[in-house]
Structure formats: C-alpha cells, structure tokens
Gaussian input, Z-matrix of N, CA and C with variables (Angstrom, degrees):
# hf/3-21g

backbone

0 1
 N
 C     1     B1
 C     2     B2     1     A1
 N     3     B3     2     A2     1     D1
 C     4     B4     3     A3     2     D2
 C     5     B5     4     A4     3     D3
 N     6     B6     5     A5     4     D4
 C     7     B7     6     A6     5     D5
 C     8     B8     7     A7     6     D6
 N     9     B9     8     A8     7     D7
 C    10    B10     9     A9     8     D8
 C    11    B11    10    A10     9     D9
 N    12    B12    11    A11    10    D10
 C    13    B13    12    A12    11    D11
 C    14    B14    13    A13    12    D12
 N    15    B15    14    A14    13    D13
 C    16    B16    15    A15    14    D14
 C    17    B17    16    A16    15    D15
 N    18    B18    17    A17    16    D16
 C    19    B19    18    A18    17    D17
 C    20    B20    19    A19    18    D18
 N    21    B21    20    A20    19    D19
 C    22    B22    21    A21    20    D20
 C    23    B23    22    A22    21    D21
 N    24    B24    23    A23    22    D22
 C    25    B25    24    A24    23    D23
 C    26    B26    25    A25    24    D24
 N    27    B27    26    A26    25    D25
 C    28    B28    27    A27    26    D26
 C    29    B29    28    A28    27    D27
 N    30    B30    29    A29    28    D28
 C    31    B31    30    A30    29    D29
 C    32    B32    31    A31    30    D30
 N    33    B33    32    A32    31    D31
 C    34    B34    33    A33    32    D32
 C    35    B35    34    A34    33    D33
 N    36    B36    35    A35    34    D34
 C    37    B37    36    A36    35    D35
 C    38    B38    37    A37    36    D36
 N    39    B39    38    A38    37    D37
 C    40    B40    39    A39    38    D38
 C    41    B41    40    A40    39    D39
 N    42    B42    41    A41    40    D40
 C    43    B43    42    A42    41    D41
 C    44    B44    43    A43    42    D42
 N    45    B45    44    A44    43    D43
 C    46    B46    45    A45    44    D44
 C    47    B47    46    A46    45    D45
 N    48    B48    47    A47    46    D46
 C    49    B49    48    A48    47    D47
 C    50    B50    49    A49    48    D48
 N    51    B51    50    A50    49    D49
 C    52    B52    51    A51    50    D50
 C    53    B53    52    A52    51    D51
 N    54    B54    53    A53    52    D52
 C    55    B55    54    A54    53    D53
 C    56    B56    55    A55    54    D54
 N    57    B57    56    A56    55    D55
 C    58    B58    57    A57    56    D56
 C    59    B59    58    A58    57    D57
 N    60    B60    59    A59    58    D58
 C    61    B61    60    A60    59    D59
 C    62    B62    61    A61    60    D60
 N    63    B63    62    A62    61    D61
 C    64    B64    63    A63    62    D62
 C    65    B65    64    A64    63    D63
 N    66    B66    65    A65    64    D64
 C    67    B67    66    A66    65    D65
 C    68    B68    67    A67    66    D66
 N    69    B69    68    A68    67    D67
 C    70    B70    69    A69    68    D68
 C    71    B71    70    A70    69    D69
 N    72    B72    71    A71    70    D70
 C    73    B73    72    A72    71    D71
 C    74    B74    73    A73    72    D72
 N    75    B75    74    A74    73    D73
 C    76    B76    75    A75    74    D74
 C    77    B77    76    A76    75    D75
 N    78    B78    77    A77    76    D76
 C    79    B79    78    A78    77    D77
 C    80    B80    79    A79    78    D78
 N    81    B81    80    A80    79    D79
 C    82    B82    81    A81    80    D80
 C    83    B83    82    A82    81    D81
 N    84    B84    83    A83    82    D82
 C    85    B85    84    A84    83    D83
 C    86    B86    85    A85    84    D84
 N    87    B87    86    A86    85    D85
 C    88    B88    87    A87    86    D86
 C    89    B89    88    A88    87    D87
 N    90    B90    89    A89    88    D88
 C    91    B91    90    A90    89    D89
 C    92    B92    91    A91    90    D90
 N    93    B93    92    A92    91    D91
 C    94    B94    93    A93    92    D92
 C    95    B95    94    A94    93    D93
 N    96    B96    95    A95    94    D94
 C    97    B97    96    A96    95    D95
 C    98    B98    97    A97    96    D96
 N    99    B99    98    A98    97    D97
 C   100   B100    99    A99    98    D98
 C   101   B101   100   A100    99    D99
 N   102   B102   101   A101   100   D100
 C   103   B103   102   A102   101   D101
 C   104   B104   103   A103   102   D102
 N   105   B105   104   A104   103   D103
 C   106   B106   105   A105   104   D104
 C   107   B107   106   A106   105   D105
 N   108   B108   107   A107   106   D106
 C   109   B109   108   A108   107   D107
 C   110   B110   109   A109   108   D108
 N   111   B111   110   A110   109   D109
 C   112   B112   111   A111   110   D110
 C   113   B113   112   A112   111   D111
 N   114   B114   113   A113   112   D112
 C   115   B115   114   A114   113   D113
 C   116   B116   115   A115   114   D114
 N   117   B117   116   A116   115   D115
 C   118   B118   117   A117   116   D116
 C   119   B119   118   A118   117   D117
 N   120   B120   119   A119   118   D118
 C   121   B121   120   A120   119   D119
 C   122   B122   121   A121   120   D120
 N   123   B123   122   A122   121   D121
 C   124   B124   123   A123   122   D122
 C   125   B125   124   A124   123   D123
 N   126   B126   125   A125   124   D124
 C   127   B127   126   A126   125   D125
 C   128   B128   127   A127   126   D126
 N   129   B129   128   A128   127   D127
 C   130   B130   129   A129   128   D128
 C   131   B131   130   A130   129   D129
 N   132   B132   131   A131   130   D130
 C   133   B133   132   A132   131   D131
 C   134   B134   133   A133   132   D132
 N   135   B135   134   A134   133   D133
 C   136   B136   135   A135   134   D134
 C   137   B137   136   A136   135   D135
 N   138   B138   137   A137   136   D136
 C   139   B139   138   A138   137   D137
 C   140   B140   139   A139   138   D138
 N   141   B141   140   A140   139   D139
 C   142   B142   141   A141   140   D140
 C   143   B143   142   A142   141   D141
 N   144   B144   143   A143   142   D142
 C   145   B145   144   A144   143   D143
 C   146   B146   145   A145   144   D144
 N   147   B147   146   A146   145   D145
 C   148   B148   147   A147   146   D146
 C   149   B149   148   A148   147   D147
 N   150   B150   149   A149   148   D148
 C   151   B151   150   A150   149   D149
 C   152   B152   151   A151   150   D150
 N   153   B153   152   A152   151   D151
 C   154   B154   153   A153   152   D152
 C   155   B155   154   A154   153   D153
 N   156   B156   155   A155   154   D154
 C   157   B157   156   A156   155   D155
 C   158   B158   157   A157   156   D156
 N   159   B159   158   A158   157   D157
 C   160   B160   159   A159   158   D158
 C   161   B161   160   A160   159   D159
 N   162   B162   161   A161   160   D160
 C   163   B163   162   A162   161   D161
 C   164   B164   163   A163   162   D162
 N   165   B165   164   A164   163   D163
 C   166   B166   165   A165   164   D164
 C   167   B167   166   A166   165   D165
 N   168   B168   167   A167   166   D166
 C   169   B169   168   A168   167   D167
 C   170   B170   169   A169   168   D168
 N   171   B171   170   A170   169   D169
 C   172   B172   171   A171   170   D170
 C   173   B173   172   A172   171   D171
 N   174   B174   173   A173   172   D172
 C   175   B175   174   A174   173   D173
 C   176   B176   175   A175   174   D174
 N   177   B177   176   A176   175   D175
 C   178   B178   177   A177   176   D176
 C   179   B179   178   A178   177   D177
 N   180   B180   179   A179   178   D178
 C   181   B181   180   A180   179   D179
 C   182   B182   181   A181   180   D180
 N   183   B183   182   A182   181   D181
 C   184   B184   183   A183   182   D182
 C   185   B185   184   A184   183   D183
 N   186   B186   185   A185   184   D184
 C   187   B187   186   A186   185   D185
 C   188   B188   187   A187   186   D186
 N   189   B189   188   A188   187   D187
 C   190   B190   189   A189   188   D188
 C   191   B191   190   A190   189   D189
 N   192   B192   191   A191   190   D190
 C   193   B193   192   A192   191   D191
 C   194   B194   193   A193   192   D192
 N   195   B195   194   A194   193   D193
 C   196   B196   195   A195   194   D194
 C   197   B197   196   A196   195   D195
 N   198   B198   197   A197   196   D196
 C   199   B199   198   A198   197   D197
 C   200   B200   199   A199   198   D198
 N   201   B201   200   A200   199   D199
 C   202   B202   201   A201   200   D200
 C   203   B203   202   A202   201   D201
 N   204   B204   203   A203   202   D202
 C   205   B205   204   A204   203   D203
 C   206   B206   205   A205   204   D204
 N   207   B207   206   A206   205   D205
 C   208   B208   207   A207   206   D206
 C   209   B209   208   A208   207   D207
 N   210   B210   209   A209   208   D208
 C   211   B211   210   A210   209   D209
 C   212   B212   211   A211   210   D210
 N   213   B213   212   A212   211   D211
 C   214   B214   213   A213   212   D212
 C   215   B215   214   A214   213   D213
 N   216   B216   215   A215   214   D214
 C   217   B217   216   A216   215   D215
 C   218   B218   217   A217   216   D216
 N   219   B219   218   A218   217   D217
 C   220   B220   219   A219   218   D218
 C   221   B221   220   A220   219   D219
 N   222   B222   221   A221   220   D220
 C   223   B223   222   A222   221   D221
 C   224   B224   223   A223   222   D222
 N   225   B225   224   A224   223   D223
 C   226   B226   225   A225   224   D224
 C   227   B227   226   A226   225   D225
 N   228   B228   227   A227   226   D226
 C   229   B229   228   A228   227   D227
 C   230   B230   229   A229   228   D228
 N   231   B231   230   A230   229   D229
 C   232   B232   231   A231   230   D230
 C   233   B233   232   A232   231   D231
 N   234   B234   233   A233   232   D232
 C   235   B235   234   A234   233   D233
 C   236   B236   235   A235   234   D234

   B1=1.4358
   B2=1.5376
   B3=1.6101
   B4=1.1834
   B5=1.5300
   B6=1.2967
   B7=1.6478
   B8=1.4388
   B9=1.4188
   B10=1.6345
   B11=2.0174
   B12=1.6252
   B13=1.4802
   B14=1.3877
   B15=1.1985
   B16=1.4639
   B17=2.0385
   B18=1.7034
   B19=1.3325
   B20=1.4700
   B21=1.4696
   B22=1.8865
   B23=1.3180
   B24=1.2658
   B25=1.6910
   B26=1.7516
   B27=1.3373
   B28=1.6411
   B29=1.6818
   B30=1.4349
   B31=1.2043
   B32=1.1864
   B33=1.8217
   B34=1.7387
   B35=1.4086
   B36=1.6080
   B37=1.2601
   B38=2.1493
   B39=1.1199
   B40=1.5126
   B41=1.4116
   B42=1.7478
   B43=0.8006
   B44=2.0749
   B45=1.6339
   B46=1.6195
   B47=2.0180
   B48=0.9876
   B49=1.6997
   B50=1.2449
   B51=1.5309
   B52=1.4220
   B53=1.5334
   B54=1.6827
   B55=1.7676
   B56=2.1992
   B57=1.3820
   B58=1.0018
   B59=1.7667
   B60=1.5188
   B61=2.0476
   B62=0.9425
   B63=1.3367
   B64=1.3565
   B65=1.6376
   B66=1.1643
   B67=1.6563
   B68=1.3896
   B69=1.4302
   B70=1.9259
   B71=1.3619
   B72=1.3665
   B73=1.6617
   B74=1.6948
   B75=1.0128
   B76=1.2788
   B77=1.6175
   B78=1.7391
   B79=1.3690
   B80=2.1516
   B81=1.8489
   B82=1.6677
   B83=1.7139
   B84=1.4254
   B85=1.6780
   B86=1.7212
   B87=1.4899
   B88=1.5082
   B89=1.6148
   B90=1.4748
   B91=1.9219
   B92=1.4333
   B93=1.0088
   B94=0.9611
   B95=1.5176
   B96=1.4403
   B97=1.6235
   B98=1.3340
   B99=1.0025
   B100=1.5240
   B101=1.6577
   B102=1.5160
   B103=1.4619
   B104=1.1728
   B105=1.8523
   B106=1.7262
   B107=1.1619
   B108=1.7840
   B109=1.5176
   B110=1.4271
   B111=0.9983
   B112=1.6250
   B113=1.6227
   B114=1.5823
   B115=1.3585
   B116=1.1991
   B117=1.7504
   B118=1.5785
   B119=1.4953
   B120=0.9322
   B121=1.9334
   B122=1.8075
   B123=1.5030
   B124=1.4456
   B125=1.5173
   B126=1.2801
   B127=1.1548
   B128=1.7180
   B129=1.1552
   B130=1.4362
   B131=1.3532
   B132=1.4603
   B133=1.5829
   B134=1.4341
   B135=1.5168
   B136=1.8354
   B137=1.3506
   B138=1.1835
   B139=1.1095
   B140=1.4744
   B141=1.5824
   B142=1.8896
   B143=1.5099
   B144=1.2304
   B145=1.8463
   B146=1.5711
   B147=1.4047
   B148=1.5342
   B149=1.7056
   B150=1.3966
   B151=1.9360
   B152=1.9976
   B153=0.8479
   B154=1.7341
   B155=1.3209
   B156=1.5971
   B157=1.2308
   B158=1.4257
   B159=1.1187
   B160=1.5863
   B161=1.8654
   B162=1.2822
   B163=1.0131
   B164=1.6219
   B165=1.4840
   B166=1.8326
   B167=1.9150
   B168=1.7000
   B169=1.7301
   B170=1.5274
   B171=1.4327
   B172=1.7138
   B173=1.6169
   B174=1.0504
   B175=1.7695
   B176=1.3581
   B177=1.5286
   B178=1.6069
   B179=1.3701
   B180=1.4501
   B181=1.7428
   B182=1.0514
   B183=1.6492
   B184=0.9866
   B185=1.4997
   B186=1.7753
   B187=1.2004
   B188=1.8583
   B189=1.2216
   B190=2.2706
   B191=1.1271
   B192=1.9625
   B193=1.1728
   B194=1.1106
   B195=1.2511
   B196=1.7378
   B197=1.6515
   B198=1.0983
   B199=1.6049
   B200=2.0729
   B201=0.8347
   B202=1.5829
   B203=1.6678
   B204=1.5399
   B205=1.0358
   B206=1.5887
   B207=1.3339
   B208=1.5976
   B209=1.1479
   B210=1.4554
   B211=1.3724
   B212=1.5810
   B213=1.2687
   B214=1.1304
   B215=1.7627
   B216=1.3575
   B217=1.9618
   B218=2.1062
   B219=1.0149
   B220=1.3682
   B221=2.2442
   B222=1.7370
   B223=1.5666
   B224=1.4445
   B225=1.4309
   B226=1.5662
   B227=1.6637
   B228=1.3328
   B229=1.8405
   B230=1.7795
   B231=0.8715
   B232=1.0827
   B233=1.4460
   B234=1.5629
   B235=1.3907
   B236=1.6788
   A1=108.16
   A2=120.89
   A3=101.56
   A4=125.68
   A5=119.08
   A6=131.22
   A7=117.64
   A8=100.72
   A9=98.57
   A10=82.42
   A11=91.52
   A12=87.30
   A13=134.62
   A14=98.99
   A15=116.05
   A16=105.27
   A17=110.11
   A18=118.46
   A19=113.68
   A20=110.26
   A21=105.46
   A22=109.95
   A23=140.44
   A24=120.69
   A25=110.27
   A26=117.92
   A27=117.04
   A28=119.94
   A29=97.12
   A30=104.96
   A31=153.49
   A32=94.88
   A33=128.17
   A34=86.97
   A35=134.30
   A36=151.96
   A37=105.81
   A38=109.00
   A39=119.95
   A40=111.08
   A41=125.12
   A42=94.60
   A43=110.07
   A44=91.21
   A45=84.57
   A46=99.51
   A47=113.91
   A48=116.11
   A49=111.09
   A50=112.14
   A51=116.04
   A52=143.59
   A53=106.41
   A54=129.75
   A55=78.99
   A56=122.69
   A57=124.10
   A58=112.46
   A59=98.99
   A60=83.51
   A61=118.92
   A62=129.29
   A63=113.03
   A64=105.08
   A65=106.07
   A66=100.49
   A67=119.77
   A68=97.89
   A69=105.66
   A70=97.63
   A71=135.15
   A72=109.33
   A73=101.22
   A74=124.54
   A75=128.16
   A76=111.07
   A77=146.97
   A78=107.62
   A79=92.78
   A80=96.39
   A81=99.67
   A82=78.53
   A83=113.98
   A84=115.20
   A85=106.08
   A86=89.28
   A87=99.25
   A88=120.49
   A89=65.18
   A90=62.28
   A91=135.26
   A92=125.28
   A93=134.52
   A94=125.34
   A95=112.86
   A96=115.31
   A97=117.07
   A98=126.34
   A99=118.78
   A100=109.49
   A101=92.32
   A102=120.61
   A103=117.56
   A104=114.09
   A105=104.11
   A106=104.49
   A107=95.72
   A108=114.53
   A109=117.95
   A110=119.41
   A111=129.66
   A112=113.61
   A113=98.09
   A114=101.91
   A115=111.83
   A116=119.42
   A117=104.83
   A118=134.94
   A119=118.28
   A120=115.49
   A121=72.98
   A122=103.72
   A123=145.66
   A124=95.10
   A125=119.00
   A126=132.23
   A127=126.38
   A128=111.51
   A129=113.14
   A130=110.86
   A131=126.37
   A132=124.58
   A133=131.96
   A134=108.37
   A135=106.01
   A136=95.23
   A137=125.08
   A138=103.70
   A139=138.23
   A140=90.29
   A141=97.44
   A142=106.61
   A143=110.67
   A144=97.23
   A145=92.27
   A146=115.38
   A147=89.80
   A148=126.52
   A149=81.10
   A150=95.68
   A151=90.65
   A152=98.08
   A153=104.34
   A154=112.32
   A155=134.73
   A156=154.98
   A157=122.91
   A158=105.28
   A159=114.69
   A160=107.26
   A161=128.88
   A162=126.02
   A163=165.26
   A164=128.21
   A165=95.57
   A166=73.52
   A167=79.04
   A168=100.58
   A169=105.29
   A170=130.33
   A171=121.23
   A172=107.39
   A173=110.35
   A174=114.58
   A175=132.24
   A176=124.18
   A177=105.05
   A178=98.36
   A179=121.12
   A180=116.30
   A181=98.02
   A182=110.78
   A183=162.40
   A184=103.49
   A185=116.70
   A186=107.06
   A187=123.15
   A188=91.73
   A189=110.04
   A190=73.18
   A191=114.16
   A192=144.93
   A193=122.22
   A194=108.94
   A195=119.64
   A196=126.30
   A197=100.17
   A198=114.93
   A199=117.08
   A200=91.33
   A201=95.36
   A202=87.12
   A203=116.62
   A204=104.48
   A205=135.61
   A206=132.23
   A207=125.61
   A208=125.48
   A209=118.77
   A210=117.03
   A211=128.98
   A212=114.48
   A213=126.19
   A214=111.37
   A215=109.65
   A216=113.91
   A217=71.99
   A218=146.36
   A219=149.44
   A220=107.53
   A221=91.87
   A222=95.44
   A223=116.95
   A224=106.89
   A225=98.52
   A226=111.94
   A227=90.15
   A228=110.46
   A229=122.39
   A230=152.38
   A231=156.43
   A232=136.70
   A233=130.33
   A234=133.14
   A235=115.97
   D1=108.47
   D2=176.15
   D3=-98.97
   D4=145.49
   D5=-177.64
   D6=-89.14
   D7=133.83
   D8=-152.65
   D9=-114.41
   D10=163.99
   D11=173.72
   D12=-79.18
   D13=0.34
   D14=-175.98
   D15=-101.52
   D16=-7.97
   D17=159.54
   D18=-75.88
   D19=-49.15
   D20=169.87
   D21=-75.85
   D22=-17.49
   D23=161.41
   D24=-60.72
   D25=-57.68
   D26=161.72
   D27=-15.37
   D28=-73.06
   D29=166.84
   D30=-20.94
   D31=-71.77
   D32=150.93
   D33=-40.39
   D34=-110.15
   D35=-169.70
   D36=-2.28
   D37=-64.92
   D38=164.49
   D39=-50.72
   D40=-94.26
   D41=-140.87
   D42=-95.42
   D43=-0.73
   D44=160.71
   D45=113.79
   D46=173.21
   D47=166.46
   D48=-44.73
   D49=152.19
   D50=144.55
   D51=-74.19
   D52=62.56
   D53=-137.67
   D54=-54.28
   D55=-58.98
   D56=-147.00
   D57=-67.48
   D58=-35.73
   D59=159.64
   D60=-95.35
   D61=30.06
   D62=159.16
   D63=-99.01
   D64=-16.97
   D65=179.13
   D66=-75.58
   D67=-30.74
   D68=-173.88
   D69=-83.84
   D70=-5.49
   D71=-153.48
   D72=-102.68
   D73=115.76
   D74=-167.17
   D75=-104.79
   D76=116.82
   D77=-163.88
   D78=-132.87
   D79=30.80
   D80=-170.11
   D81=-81.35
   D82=-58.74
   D83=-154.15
   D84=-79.92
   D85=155.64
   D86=158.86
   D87=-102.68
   D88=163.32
   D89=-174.81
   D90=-117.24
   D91=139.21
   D92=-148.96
   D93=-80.00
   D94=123.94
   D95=-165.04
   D96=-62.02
   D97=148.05
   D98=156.17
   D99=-93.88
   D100=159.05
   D101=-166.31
   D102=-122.05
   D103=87.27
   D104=172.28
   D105=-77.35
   D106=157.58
   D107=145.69
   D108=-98.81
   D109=143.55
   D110=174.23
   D111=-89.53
   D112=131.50
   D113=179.46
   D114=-111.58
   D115=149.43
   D116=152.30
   D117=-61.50
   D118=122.64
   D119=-168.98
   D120=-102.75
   D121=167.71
   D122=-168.62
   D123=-85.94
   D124=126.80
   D125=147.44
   D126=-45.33
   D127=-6.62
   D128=175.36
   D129=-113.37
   D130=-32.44
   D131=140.31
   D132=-45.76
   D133=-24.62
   D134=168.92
   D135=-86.23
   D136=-61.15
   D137=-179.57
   D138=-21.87
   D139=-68.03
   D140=174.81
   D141=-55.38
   D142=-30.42
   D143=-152.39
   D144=-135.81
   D145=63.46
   D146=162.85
   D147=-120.42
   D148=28.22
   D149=170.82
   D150=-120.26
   D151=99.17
   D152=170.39
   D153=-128.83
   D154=112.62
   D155=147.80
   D156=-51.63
   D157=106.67
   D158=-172.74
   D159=-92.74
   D160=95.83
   D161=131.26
   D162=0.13
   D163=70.81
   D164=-149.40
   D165=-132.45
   D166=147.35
   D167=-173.05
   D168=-137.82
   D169=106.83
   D170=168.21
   D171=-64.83
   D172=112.01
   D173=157.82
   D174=-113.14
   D175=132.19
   D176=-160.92
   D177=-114.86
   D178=140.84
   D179=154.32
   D180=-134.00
   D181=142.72
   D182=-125.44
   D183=-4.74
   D184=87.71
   D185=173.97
   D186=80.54
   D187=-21.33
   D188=-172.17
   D189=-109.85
   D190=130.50
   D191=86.86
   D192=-16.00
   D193=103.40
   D194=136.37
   D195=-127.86
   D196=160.08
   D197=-166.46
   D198=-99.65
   D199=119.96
   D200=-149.58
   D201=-99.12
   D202=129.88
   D203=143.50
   D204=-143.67
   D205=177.80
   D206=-167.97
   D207=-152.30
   D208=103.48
   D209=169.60
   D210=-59.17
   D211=112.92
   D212=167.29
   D213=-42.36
   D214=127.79
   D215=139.79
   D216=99.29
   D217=-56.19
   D218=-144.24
   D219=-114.85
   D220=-11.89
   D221=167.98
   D222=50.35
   D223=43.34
   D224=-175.26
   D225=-132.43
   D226=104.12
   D227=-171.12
   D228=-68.99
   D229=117.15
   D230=135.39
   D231=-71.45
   D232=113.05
   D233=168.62
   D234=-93.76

C-alpha cells in the first residue's frame, strides 16, 4: 500500500500534533547509564539453556506503551 505525502498531511489534519513527544523529549540532560552486575548462573542452567532467543514486542493499552518481552525454549515473559 503506498503512502503518499498528501496521505500524512490528512492524517496530521485528523488526528492533530504529536502533543505527547514533545513533552517527554528532553535534549538539556544526559542520560544516565545503567550499571549491571554479573552473576554466576549454574552450570546446569547453561547447560540446559545456553542458546536462548530473546524476543521484544511494543504493545499499547489504552494508548500506554509497553515493551513486551520473551524468552524462547525457558517461557519467561517480561512487561
């Protein structure tokens, strides 16, 4: 299906600005890293699982983003 530029002016026109990133987008600060720690996991857990496929899915309700994710073979979901 192709989108013409005169389909995203429509758009704009409907449903209006993007009021909500302009509020979050901040570009005075930096930002700040995160810091793992590393653990020892069990030698019998690498074993079983040391080809694991990580998964990542955006899903919104009502309007909220969240970021879904799922390890393959071990079934273990995170929001």
């Amino acid at each position: 299906m192709p989108i013409t530029k005169e389909d995203i002016m429509i758009e704009a026109n409907i449903f209006g600005p993007n009021i909500g990133s302009a509020k979050t987008q901040n570009y005075n600060n930096p930002i700040n890293h995160v810091h793992l720690k590393w653990q020892d996991i069990s030698k019998d857990v690498m074993k079983k699982h040391w080809n694991v496929t990580l998964t990542i899915e955006i899903m919104a309700i009502n309007k909220i983003q969240f970021i879904i994710t799922t390890s393959r073979d071990i079934h273990f979901c995170t929001a």
